[in-house]
C-alpha positions as CSV (number, residue, x, y, z in Angstrom):
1,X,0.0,0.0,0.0
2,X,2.8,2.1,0.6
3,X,4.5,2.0,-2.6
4,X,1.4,2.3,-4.2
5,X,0.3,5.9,-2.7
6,X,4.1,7.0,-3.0
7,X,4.4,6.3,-6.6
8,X,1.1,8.1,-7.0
9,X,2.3,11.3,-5.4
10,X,5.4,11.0,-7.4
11,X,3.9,10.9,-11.0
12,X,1.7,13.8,-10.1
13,X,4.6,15.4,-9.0
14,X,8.0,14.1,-9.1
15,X,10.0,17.3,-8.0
16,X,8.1,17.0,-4.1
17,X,10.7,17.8,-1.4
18,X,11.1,14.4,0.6
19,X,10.2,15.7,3.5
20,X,6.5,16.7,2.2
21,X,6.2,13.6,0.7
22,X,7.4,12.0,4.1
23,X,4.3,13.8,5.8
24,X,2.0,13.1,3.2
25,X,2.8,9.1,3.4
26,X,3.1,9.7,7.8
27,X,6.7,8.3,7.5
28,X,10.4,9.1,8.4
29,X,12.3,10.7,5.6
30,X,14.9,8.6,5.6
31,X,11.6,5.6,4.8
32,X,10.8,7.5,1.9
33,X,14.4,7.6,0.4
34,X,15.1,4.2,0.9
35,X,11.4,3.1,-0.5
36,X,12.5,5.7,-3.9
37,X,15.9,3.9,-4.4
38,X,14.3,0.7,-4.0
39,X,11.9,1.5,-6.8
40,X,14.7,2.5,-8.7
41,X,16.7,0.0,-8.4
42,X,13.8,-2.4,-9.4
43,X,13.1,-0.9,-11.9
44,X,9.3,0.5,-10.7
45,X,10.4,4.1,-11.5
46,X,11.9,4.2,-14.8
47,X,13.0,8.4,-15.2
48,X,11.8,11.9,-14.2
49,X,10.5,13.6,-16.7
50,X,8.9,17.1,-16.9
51,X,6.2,18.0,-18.9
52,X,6.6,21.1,-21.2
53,X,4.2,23.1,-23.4
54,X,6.6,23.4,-26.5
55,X,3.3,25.7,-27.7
56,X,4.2,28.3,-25.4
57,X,8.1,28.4,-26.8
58,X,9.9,29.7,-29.6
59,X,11.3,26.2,-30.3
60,X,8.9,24.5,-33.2
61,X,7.9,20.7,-32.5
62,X,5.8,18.4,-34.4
63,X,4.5,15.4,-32.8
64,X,2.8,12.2,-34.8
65,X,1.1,9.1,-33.7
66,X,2.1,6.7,-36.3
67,X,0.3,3.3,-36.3
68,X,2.4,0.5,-37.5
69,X,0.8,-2.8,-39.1
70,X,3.9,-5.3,-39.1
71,X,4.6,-9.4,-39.7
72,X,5.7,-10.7,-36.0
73,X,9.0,-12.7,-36.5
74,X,8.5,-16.0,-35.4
75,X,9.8,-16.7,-31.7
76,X,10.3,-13.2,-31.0
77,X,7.0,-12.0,-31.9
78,X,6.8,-8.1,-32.0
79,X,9.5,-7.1,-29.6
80,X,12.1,-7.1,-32.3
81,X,10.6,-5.2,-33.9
82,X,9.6,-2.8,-31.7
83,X,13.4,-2.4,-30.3
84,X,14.4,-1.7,-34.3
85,X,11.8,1.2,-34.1
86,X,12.4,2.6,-30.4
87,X,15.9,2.9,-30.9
88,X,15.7,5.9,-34.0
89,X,16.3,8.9,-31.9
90,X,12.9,10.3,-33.2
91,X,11.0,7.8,-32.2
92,X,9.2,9.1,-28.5
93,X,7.2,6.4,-27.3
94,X,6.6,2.9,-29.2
95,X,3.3,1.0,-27.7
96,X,1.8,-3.0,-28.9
97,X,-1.9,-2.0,-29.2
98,X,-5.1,-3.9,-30.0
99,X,-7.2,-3.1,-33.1
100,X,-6.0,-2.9,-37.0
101,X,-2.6,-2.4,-36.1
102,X,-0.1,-3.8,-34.0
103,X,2.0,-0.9,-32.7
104,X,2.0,2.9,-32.2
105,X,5.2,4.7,-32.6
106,X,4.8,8.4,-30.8
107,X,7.4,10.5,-33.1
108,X,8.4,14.1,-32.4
109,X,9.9,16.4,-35.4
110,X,10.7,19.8,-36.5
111,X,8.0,19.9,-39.4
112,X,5.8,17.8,-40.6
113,X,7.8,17.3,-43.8
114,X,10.6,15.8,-41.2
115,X,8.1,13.1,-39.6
116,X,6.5,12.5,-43.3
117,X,10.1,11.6,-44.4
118,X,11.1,9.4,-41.1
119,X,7.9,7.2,-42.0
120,X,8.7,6.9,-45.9
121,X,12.4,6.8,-45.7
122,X,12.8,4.8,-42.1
123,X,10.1,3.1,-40.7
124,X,8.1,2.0,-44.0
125,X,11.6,0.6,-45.6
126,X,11.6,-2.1,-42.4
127,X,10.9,-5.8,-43.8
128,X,8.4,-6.4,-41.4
129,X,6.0,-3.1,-41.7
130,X,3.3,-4.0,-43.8
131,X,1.7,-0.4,-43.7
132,X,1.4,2.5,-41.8
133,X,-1.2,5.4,-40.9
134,X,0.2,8.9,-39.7
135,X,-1.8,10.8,-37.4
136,X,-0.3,14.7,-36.7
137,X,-1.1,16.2,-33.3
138,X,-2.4,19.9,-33.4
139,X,-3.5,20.9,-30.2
140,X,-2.8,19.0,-26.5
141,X,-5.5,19.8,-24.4
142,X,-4.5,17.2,-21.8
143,X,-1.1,15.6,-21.4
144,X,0.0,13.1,-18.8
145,X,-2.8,13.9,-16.9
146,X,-2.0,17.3,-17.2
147,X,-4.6,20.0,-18.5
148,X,-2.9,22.3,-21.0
149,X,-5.2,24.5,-22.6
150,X,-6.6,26.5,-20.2
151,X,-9.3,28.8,-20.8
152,X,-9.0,32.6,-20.6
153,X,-10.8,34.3,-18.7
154,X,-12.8,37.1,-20.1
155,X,-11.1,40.7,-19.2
156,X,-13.7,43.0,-21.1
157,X,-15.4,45.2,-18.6
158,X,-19.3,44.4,-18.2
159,X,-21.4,47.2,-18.5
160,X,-24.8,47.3,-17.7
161,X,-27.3,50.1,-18.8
């Protein structure tokens, strides 16, 4: 139960001083920092990450989700696969899904003409991908749990008669 409501505070919030989090659990300090390293070290926690609203930046980003139809290799199934494709330095995030097609590769680019050519040039040209569908992100209203379009409050003055 324990590591269960500390790895909940943590994904909310992965920067919280050890002492709060301490409190919040109702145990020593020194409990919680042994508790963290052990999920570390086990592999539980895998990385830190932040989450960023690259919309509110100068720096351009285009993200695509990209689902892969493939031929599982026989004994390995799709995991060889999916290795070839997680290891490109574009590739985000590579998931085995249910439905039409087997996995979903979560790129991120500079333009869309950068993704469009990853997917023709890279990914397609693999033996085992028998097709793929690409899928560009425009907005993220909610990320990671995270609401990121928030609405703006109305500043006009009202004025009655």
């Amino acid at each position: 139960m324990l590591r269960e409501e500390l790895l909940a505070v943590i994904e909310k919030n992965s920067r919280i001083d050890l002492k709060e989090l301490a409190v919040l659990l109702g145990i020593q300090e020194a409990e919680a920092v042994e508790e963290l390293e052990a999920l570390e070290r086990e592999g539980v926690i895998c990385g830190y990450h932040t989450l960023i609203d690259w919309e509110k930046t100068s720096n351009e980003k285009v993200t695509a989700l990209i689902e892969v139809r493939v031929t599982p290799q026989r004994g390995q199934g799709f995991d060889k696969i999916a290795e070839r494709i997680y290891r490109y330095p574009e590739v985000r995030s590579v998931y085995l899904i249910s439905g039409g097609y087997d996995l979903m590769v979560i790129l991120e680019g500079k333009s869309l003409k950068e993704i469009s050519a990853f997917v023709s040039d890279k990914l397609s040209t693999l033996d085992t991908v028998l097709s793929t569908a690409t899928h560009f992100i425009l907005r993220k209203y909610k990320d990671h749990g995270t609401v990121m379009a928030r609405k703006k409050e109305d500043e006009r003055e009202m004025i009655t008669p």
